[in-house]
N, C-alpha and C positions, 0 to 999 in steps of 0.2 A: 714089784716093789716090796719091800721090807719093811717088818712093824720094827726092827731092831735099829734101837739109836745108838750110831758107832760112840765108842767110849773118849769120855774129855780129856785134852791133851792133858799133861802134866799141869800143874797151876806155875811153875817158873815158865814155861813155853812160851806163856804171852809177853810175858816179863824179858824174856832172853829176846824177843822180837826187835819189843821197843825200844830194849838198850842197843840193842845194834842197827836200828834204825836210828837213834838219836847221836848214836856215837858215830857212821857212817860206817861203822865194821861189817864186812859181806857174810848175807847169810851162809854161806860154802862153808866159812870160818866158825861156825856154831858149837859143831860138834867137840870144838878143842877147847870151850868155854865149859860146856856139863861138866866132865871133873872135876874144876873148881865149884861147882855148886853142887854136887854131890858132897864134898867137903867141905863146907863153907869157911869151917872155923881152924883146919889143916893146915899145911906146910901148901906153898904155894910157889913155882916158879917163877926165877927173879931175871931179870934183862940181862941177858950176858955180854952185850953191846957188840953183837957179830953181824949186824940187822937183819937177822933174822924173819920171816914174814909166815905167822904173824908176829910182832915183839910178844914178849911171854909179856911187860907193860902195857901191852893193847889188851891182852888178854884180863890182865889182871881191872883194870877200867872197865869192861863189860859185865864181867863178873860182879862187880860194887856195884853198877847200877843195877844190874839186874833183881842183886838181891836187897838193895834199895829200895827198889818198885814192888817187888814183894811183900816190905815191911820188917824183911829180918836183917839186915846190916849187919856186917862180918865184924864180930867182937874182939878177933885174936888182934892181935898187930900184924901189920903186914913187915916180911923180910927186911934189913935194910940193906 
């Protein structure tokens, strides 16, 4: 057994949980959200209506609650 306490996920991690739990988005699809919150307040990918999976729309909905639940909400405008 080990005195070393494994290091705390990122503080969005829990955040990116619960929004893709609340939004019903599969955890598998996570990883394609972090770049949007890496930049939160950046250029962000827009629906190009080819239904694509996941929609870059789904994506961008995780994203905003995620960083909702964290308390920082994305200031820029989103694309139109």
């Amino acid at each position: 057994m080990s005195d070393v306490t494994p290091p705390a996920p990122p503080p969005f991690e829990a955040a990116l949980v619960r929004a893709s739990e609340e939004l019903g988005f599969p955890s598998y699809y996570q990883s394609c959200v972090r770049p949007l919150l890496r930049n939160p307040e950046g250029r962000w990918p827009r629906c190009c209506g080819g239904g694509c999976e996941p929609c870059a729309q789904t994506l961008i909905q995780v994203a905003l609650r995620t960083l909702e639940l964290m308390g920082t909400p994305r200031q820029a405008p989103l694309p139109d």
